[in-house]
N, C-alpha and C positions, 0 to 999 in steps of 0.2 A: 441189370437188364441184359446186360450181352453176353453174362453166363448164361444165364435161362435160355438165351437163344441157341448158344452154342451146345447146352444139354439135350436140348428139342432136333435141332438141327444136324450137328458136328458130332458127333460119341468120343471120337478121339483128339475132338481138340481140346486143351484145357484152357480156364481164363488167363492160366499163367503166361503158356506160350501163345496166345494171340495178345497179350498186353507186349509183351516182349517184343513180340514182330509189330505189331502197332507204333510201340513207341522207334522201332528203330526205322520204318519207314518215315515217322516222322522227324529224323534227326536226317535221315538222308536226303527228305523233300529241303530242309533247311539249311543241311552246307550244300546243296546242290545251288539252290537262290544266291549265295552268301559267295559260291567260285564264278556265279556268271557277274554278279556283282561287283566283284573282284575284278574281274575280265574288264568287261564294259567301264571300269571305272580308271584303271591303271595301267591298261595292258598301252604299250607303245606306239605301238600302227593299228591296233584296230577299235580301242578305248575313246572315251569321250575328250582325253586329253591331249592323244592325237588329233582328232577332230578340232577341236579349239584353236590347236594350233595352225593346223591348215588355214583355216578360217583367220586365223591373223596375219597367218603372212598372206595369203590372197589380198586384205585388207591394206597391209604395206605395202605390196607392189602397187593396189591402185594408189594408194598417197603420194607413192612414189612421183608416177607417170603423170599423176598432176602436177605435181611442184616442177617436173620437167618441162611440161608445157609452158609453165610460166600465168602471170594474171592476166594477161591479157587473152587469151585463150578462156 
């Protein structure tokens, strides 16, 4: 189907080079996903494992500041 289109439409594109360029947009859509993924997953300060961590030690200072209070408090 997409030669016939490409005959009708394109003169000088062939099915080779638009398979070509197709597939290699689609390898660049996918380590594009695969470096944000990367980022978002490992990166130090701005990944989800920075975040976690944040989130723990905010979590341990409040633990903290209650066991300072004490139980009656």
């Amino acid at each position: 189907m997409q030669r016939q289109h490409l005959l009708s439409h394109h003169k000088y594109l062939t099915i080779d080079v638009w398979m070509k360029g197709f597939v290699d947009q689609l390898l660049t859509l996918t380590h594009t996903q695969w470096l944000c993924r990367n980022l978002t997953k490992h990166h130090k300060t701005m990944g989800t494992k920075a975040l976690a961590l944040a989130v723990r030690e905010e979590i341990q200072k409040e633990v903290e500041e209650q066991l300072h209070m004490g139980f009656s408090d």
